[in-house]
N, CA, C, O and CB atoms as a CASP TS submission, in Angstrom:
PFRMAT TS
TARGET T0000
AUTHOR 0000-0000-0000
METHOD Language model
MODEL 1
PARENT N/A
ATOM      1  N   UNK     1     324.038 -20.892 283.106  1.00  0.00           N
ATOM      2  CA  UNK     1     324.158 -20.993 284.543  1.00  0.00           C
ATOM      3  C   UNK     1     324.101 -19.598 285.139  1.00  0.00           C
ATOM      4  O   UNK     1     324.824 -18.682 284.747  1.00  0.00           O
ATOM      5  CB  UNK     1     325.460 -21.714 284.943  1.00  0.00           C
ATOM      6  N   UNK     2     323.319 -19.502 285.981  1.00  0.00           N
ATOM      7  CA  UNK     2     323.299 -18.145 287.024  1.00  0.00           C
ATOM      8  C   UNK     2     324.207 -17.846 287.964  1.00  0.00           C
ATOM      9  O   UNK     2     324.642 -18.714 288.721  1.00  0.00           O
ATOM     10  CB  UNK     2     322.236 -18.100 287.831  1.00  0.00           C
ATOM     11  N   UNK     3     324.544 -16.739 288.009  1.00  0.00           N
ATOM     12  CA  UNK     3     325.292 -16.196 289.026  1.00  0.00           C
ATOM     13  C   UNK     3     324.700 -15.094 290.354  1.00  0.00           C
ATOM     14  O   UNK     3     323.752 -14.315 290.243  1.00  0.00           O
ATOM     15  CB  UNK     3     326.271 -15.553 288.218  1.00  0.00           C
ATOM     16  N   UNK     4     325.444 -15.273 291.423  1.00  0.00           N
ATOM     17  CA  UNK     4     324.740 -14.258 292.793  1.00  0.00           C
ATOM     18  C   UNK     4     323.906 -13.015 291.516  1.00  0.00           C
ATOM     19  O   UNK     4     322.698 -12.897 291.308  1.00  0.00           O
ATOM     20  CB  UNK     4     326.539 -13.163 294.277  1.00  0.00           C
ATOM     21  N   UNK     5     325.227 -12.130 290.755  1.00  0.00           N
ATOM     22  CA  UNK     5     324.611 -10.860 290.362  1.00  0.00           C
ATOM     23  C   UNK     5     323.619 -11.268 289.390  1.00  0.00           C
ATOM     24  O   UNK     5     323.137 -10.235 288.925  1.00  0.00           O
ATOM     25  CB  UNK     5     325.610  -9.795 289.784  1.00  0.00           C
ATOM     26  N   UNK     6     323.058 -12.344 288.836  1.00  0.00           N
ATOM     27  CA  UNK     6     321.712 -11.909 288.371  1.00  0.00           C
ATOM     28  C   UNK     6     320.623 -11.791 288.966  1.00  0.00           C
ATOM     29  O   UNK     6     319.734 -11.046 288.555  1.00  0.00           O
ATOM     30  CB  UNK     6     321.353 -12.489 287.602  1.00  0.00           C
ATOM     31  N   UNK     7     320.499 -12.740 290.366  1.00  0.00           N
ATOM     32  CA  UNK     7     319.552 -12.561 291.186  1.00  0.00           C
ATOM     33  C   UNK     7     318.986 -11.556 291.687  1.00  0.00           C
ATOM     34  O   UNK     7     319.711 -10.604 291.976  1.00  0.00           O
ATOM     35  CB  UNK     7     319.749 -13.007 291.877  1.00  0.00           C
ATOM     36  N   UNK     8     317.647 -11.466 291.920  1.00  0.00           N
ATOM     37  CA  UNK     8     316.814 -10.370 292.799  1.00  0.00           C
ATOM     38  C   UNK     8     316.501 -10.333 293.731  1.00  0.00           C
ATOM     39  O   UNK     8     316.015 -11.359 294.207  1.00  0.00           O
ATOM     40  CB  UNK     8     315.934 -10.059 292.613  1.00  0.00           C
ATOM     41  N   UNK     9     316.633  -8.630 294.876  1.00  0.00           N
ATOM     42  CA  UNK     9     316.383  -8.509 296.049  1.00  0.00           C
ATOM     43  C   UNK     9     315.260  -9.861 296.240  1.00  0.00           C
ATOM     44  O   UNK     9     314.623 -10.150 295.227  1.00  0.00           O
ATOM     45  CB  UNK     9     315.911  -6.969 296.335  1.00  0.00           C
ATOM     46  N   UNK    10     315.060 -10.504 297.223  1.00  0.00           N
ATOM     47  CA  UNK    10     314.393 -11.583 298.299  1.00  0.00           C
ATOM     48  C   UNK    10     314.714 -12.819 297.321  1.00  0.00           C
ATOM     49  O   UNK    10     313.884 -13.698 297.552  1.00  0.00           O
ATOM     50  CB  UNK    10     312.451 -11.349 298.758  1.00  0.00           C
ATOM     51  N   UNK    11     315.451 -13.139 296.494  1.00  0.00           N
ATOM     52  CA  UNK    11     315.276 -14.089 296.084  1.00  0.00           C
ATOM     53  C   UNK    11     316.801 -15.527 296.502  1.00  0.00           C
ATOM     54  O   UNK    11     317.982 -15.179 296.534  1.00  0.00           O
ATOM     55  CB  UNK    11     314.927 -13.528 294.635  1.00  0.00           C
ATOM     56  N   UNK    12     316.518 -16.473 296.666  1.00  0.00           N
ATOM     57  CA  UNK    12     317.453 -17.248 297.248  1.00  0.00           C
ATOM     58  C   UNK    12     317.848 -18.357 296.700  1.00  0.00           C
ATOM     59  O   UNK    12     317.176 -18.929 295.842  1.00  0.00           O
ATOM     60  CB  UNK    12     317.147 -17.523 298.302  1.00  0.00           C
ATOM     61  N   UNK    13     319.328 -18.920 297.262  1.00  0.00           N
ATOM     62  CA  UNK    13     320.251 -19.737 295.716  1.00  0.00           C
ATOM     63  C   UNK    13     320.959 -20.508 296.585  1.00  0.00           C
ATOM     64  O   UNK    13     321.159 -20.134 297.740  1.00  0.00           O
ATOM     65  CB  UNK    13     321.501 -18.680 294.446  1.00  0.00           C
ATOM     66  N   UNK    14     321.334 -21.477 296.185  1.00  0.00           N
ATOM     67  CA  UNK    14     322.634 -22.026 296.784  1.00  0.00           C
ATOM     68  C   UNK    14     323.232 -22.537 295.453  1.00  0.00           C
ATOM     69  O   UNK    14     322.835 -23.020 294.393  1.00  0.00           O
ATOM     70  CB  UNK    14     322.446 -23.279 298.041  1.00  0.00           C
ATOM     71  N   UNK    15     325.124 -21.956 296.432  1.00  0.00           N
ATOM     72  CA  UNK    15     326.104 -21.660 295.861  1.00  0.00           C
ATOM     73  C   UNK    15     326.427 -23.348 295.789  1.00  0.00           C
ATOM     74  O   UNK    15     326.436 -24.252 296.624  1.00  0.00           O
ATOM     75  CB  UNK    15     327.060 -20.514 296.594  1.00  0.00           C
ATOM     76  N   UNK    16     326.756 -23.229 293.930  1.00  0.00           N
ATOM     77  CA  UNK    16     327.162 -24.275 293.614  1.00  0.00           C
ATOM     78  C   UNK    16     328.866 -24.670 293.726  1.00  0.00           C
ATOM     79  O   UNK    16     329.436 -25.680 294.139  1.00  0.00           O
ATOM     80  CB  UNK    16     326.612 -24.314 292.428  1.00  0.00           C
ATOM     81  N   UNK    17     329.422 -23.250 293.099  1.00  0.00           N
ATOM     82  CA  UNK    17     330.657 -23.204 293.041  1.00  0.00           C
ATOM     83  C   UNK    17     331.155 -21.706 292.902  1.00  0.00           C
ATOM     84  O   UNK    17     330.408 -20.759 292.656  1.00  0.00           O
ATOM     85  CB  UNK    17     331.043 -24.071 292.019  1.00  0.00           C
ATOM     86  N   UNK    18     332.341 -21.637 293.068  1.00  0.00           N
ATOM     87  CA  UNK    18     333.209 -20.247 293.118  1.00  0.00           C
ATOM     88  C   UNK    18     334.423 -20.127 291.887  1.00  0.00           C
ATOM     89  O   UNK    18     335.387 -20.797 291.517  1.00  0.00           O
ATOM     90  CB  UNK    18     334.045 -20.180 294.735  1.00  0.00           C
ATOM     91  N   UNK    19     334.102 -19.517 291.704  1.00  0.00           N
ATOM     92  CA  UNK    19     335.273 -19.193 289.768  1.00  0.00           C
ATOM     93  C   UNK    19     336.111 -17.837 290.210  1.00  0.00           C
ATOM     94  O   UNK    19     335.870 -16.926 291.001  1.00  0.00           O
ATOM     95  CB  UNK    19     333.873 -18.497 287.662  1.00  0.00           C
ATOM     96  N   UNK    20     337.009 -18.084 289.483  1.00  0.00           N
ATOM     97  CA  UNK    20     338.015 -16.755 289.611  1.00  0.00           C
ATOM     98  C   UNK    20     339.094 -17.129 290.156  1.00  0.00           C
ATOM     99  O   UNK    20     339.197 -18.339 290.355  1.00  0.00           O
ATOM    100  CB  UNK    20     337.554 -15.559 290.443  1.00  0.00           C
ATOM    101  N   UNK    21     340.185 -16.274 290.552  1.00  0.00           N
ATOM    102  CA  UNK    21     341.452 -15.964 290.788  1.00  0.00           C
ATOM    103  C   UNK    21     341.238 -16.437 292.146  1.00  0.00           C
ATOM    104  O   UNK    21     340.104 -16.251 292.586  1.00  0.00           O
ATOM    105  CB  UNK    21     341.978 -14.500 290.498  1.00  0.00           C
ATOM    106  N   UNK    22     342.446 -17.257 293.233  1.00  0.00           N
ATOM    107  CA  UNK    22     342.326 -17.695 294.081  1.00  0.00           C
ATOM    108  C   UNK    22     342.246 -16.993 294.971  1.00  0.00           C
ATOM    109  O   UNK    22     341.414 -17.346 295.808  1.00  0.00           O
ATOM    110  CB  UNK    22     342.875 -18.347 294.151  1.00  0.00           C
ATOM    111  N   UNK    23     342.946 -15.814 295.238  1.00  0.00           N
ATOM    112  CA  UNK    23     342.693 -14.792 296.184  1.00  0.00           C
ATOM    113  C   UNK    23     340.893 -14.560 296.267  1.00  0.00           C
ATOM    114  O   UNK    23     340.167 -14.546 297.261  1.00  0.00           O
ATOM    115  CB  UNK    23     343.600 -13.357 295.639  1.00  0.00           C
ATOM    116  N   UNK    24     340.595 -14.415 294.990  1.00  0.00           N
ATOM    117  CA  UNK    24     339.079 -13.708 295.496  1.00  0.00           C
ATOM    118  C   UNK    24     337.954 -15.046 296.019  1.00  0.00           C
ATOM    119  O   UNK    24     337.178 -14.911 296.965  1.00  0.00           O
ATOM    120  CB  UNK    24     338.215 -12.714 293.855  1.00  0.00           C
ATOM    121  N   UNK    25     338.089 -16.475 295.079  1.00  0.00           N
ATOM    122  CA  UNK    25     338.011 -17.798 295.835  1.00  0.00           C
ATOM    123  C   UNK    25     338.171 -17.851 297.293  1.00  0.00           C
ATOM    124  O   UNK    25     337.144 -17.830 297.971  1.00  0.00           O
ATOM    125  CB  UNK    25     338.980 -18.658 295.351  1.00  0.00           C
ATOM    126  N   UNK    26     339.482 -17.925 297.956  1.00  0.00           N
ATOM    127  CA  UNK    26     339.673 -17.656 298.973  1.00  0.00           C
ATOM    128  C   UNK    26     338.755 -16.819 300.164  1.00  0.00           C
ATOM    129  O   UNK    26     338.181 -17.227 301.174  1.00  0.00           O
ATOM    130  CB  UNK    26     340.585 -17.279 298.670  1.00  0.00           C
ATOM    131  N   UNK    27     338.870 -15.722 299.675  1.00  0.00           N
ATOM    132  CA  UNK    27     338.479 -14.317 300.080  1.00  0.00           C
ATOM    133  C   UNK    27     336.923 -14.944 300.893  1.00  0.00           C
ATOM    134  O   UNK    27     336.592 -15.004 302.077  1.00  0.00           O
ATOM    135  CB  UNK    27     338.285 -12.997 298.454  1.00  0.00           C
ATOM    136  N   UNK    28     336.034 -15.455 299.249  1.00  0.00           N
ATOM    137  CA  UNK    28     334.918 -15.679 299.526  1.00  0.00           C
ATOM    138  C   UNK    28     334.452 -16.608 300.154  1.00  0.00           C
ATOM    139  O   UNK    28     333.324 -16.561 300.645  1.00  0.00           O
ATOM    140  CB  UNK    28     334.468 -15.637 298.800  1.00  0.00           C
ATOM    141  N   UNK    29     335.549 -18.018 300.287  1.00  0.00           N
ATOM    142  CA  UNK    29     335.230 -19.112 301.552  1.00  0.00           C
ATOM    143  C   UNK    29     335.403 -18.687 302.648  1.00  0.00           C
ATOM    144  O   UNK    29     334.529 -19.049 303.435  1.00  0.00           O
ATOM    145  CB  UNK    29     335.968 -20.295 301.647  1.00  0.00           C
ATOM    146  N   UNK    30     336.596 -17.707 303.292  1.00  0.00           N
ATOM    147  CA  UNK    30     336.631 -17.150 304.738  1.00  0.00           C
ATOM    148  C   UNK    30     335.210 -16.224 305.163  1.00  0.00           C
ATOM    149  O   UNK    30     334.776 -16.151 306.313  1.00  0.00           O
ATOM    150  CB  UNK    30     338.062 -16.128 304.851  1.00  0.00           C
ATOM    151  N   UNK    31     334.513 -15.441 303.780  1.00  0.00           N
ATOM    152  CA  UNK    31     332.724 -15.136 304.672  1.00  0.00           C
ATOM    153  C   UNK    31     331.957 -16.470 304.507  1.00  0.00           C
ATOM    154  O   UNK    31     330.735 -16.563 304.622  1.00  0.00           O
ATOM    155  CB  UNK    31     331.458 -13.669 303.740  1.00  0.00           C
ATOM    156  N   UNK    32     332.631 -17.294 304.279  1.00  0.00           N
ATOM    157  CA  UNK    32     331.089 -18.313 304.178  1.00  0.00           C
ATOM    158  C   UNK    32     330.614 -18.477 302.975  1.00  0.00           C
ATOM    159  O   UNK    32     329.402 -18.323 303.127  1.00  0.00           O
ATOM    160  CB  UNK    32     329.765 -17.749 304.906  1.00  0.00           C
ATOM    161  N   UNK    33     330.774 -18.651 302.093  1.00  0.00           N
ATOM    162  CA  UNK    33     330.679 -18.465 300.505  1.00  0.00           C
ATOM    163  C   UNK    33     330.808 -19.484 300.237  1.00  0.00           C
ATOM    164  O   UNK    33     331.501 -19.249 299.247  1.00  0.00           O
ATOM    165  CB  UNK    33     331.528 -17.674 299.706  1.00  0.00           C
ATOM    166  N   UNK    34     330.723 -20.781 300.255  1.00  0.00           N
ATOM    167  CA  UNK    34     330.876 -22.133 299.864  1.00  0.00           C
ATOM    168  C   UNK    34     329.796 -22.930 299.127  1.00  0.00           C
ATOM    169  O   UNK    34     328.614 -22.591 299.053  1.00  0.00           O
ATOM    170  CB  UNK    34     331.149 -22.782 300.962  1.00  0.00           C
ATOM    171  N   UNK    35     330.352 -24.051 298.580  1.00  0.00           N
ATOM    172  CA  UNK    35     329.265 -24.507 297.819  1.00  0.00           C
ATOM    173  C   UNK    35     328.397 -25.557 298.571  1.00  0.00           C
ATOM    174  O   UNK    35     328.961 -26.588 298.937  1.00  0.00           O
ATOM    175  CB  UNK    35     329.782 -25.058 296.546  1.00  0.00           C
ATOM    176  N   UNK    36     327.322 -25.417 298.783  1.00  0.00           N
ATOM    177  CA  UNK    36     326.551 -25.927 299.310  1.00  0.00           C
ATOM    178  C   UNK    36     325.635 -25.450 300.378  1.00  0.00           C
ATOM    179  O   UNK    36     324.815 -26.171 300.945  1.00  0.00           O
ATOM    180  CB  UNK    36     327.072 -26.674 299.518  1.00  0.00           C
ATOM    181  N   UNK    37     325.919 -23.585 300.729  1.00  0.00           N
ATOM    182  CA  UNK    37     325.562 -22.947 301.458  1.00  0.00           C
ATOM    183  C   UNK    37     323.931 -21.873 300.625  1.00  0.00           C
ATOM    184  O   UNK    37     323.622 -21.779 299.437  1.00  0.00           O
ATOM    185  CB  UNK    37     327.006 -22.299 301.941  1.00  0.00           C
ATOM    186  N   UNK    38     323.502 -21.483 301.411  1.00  0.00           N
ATOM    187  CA  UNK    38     322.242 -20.913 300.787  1.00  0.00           C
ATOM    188  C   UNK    38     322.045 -19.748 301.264  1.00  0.00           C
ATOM    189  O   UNK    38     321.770 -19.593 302.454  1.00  0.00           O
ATOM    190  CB  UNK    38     321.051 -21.641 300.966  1.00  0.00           C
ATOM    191  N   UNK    39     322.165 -18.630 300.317  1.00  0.00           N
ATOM    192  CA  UNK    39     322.043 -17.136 300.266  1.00  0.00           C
ATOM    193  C   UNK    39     321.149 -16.616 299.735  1.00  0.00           C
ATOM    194  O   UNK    39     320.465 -17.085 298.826  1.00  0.00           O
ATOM    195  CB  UNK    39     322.902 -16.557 299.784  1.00  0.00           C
ATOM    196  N   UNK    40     321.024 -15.249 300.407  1.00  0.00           N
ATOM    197  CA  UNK    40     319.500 -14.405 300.047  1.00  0.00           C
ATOM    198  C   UNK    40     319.765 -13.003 299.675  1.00  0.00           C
ATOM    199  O   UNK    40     320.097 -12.161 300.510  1.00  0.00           O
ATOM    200  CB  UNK    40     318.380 -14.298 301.419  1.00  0.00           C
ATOM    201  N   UNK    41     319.614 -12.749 298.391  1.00  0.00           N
ATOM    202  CA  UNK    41     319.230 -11.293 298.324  1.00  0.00           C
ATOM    203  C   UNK    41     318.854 -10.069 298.827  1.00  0.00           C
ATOM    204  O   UNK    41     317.702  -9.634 298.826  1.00  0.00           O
ATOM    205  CB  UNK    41     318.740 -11.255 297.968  1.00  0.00           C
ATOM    206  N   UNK    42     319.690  -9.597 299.193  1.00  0.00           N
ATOM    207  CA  UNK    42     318.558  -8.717 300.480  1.00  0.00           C
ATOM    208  C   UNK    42     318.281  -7.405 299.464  1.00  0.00           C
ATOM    209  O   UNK    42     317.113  -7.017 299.497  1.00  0.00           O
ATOM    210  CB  UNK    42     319.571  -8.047 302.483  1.00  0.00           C
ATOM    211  N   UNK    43     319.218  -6.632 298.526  1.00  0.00           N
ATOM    212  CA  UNK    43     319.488  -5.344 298.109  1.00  0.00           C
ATOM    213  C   UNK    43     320.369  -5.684 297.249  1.00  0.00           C
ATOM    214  O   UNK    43     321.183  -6.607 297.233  1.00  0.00           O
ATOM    215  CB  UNK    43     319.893  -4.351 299.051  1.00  0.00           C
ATOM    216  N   UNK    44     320.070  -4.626 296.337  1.00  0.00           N
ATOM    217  CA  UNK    44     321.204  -4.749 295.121  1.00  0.00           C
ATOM    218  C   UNK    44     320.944  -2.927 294.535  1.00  0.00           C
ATOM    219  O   UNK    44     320.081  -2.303 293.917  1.00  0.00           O
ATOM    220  CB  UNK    44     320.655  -6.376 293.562  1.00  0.00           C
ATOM    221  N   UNK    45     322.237  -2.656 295.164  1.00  0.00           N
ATOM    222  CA  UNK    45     322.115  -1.383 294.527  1.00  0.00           C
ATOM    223  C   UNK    45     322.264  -0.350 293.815  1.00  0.00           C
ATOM    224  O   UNK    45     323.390   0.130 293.947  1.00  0.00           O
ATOM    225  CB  UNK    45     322.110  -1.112 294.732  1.00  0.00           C
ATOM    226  N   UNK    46     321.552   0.241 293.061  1.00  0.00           N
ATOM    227  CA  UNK    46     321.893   1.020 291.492  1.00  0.00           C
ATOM    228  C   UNK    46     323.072   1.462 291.117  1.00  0.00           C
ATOM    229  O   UNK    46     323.863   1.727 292.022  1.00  0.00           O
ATOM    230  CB  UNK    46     321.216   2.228 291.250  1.00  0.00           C
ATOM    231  N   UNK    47     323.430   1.625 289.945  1.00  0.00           N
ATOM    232  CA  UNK    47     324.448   2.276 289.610  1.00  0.00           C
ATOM    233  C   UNK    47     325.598   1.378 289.504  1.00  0.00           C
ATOM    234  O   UNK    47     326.682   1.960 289.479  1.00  0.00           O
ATOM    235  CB  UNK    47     324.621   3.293 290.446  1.00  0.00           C
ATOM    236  N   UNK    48     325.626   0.045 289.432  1.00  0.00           N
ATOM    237  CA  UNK    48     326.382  -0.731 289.433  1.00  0.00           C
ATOM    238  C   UNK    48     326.948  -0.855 291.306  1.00  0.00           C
ATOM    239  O   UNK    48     327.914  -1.614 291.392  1.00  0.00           O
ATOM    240  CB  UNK    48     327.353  -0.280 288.219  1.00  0.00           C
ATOM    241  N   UNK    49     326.681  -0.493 292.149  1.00  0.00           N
ATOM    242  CA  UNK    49     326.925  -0.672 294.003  1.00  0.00           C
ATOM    243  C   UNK    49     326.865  -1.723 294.013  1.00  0.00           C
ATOM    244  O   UNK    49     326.465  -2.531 293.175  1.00  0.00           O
ATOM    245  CB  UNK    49     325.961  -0.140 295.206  1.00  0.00           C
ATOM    246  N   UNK    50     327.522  -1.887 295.604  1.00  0.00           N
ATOM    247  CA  UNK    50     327.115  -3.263 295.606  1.00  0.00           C
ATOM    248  C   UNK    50     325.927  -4.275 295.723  1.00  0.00           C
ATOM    249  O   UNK    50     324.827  -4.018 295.233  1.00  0.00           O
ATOM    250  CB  UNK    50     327.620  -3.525 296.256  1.00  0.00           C
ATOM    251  N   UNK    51     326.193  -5.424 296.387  1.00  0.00           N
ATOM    252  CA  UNK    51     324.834  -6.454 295.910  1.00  0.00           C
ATOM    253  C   UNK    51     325.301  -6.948 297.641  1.00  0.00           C
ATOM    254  O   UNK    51     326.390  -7.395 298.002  1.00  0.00           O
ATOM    255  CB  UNK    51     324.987  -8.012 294.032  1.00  0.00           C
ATOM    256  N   UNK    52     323.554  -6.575 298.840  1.00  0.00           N
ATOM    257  CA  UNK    52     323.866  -6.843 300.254  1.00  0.00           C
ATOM    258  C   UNK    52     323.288  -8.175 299.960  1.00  0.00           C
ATOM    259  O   UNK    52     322.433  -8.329 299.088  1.00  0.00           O
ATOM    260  CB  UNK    52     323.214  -5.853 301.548  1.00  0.00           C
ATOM    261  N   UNK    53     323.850  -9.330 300.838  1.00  0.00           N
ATOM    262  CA  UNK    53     323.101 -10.846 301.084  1.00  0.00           C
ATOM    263  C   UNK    53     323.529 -11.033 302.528  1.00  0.00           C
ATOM    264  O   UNK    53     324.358 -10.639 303.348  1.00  0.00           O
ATOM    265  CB  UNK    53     323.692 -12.297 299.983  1.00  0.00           C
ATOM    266  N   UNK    54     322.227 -12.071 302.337  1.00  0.00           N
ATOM    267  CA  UNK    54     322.311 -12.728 304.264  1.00  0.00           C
ATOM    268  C   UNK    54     323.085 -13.987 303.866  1.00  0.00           C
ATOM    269  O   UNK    54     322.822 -14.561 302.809  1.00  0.00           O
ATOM    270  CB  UNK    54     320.373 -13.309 305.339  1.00  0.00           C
ATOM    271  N   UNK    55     324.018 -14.413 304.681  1.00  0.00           N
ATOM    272  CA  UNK    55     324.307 -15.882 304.258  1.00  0.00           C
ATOM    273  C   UNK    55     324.466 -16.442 305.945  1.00  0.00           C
ATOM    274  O   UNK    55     324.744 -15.575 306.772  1.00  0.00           O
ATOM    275  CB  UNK    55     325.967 -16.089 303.064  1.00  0.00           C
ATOM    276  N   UNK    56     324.307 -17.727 306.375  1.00  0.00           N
ATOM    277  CA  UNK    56     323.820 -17.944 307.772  1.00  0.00           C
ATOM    278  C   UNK    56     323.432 -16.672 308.220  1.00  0.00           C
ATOM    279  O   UNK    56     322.728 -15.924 307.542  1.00  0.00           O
ATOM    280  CB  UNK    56     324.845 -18.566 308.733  1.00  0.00           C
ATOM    281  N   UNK    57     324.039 -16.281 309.796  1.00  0.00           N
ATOM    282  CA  UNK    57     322.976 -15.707 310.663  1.00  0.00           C
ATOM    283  C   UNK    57     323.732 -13.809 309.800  1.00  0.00           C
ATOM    284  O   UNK    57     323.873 -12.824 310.525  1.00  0.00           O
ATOM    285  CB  UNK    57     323.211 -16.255 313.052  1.00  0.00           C
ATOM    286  N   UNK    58     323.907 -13.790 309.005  1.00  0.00           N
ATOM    287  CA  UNK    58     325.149 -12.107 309.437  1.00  0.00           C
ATOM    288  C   UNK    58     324.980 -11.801 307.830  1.00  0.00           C
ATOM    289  O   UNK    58     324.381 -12.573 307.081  1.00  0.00           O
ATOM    290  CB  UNK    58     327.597 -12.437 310.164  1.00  0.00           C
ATOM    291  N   UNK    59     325.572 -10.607 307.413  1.00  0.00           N
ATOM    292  CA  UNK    59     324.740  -9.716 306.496  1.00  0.00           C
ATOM    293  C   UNK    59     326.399  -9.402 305.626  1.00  0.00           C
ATOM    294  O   UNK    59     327.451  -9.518 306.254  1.00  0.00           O
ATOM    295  CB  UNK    59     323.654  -8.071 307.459  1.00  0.00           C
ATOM    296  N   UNK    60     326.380  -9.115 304.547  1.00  0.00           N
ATOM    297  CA  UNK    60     327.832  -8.943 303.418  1.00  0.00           C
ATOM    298  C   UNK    60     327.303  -7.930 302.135  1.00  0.00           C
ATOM    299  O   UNK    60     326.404  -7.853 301.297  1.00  0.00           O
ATOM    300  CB  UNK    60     328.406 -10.828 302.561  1.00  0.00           C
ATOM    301  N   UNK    61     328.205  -7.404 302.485  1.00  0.00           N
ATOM    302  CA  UNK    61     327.953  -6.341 300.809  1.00  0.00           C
ATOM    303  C   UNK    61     329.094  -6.629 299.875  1.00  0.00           C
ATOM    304  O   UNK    61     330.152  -6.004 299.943  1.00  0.00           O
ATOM    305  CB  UNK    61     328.052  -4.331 301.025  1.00  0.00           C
ATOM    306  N   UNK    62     328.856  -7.622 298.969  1.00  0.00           N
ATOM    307  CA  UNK    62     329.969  -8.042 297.853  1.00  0.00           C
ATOM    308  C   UNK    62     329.860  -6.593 296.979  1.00  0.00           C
ATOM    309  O   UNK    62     329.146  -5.630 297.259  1.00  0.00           O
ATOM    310  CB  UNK    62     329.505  -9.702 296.780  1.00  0.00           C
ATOM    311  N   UNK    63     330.978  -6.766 295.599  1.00  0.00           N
ATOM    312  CA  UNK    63     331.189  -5.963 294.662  1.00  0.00           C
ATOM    313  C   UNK    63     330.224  -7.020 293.691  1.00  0.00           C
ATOM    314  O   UNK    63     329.652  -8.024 294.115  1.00  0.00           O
ATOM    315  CB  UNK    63     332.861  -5.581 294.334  1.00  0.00           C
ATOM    316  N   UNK    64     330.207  -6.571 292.433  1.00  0.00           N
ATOM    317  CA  UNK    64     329.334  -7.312 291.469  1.00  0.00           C
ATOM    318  C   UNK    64     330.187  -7.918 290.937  1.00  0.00           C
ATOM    319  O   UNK    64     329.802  -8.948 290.385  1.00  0.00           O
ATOM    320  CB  UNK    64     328.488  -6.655 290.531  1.00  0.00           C
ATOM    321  N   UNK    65     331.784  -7.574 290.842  1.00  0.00           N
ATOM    322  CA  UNK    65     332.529  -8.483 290.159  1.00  0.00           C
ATOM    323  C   UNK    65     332.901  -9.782 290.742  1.00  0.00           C
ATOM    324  O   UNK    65     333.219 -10.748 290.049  1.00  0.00           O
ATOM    325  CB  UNK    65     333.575  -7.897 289.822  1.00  0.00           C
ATOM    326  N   UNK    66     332.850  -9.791 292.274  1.00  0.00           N
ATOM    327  CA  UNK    66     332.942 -11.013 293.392  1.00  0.00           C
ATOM    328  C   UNK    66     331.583 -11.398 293.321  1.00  0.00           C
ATOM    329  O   UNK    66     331.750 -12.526 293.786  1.00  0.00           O
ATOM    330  CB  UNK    66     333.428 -10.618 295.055  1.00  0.00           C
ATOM    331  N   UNK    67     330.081 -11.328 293.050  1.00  0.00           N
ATOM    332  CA  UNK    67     329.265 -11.939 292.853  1.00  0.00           C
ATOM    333  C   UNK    67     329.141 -12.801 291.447  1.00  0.00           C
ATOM    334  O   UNK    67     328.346 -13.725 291.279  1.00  0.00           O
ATOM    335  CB  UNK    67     328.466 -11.166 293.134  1.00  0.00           C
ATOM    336  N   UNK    68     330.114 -12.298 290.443  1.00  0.00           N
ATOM    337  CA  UNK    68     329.647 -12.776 288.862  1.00  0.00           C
ATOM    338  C   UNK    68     330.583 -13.828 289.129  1.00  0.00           C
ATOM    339  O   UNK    68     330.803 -14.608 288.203  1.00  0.00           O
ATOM    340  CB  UNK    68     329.918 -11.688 287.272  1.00  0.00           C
ATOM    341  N   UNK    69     331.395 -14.059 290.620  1.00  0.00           N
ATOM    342  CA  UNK    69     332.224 -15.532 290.664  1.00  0.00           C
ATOM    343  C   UNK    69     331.234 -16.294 290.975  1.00  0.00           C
ATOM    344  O   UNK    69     331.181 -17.156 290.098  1.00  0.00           O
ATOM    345  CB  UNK    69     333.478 -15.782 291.738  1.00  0.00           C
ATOM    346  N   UNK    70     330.376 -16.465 291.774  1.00  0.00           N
ATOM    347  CA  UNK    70     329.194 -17.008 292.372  1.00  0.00           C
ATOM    348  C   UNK    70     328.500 -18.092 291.685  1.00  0.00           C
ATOM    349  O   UNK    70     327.326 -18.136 292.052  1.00  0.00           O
ATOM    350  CB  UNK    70     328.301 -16.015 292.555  1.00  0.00           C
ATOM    351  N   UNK    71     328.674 -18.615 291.178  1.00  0.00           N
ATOM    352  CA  UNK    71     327.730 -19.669 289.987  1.00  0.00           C
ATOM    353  C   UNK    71     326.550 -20.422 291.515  1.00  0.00           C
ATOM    354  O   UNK    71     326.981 -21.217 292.350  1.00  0.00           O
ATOM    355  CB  UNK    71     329.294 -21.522 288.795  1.00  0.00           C
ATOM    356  N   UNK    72     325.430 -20.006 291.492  1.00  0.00           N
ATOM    357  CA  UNK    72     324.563 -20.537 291.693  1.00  0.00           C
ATOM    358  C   UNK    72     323.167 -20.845 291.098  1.00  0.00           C
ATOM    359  O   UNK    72     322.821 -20.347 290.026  1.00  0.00           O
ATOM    360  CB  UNK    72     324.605 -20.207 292.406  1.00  0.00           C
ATOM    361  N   UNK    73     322.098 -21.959 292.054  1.00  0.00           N
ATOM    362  CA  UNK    73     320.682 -22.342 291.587  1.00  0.00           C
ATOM    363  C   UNK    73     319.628 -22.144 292.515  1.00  0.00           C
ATOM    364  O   UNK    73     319.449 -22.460 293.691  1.00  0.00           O
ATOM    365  CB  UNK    73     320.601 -23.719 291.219  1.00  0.00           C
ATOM    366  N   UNK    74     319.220 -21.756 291.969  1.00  0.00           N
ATOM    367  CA  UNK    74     317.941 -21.027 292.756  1.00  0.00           C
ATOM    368  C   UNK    74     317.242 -21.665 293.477  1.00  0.00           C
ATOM    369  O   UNK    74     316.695 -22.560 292.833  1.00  0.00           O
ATOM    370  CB  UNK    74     316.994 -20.486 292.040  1.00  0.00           C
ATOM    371  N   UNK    75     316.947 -21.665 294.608  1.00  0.00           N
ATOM    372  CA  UNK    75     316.139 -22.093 295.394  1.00  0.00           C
ATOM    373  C   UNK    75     314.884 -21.762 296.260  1.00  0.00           C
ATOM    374  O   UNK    75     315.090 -20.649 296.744  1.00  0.00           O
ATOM    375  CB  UNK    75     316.726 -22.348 295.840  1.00  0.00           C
ATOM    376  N   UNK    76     313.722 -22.220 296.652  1.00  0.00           N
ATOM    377  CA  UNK    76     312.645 -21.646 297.288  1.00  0.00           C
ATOM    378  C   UNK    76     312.660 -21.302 298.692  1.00  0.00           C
ATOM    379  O   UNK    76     311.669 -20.790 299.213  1.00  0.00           O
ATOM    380  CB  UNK    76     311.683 -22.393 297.112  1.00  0.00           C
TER
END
């Protein structure tokens, strides 16, 4: 199963589900992070930085460790 951080800049997923500790769960339903929502890659940047996505209309720079909660499937 894939997660946000394997994905590539332009490429797009919807979030199946959210894993981890409830705080960071949490964390990630108050931006909109839910399952059934559909996110886009915008940037992912070197050095281990963060990973930017569009999710509805507005723009988020997760950590990679709050993206490897992300279990999503790829979509066109």
């Amino acid at each position: 199963m894939k997660t946000l951080k394997d994905l590539r800049p332009g490429e797009k997923a919807k979030v199946l589900a959210v894993e981890g500790c409830e705080e960071i769960k949490q964390k990630l339903y108050d931006l909109g992070i839910i399952p059934g929502e559909v996110v886009e890659i915008l940037q992912d940047a070197p050095f281990g930085g963060p990973i930017k996505i569009k999710v509805h209309d507005y723009y988020l720079a997760l950590r990679r460790k709050e993206a490897s909660c992300i279990l999503v499937e790829e979509s066109k």
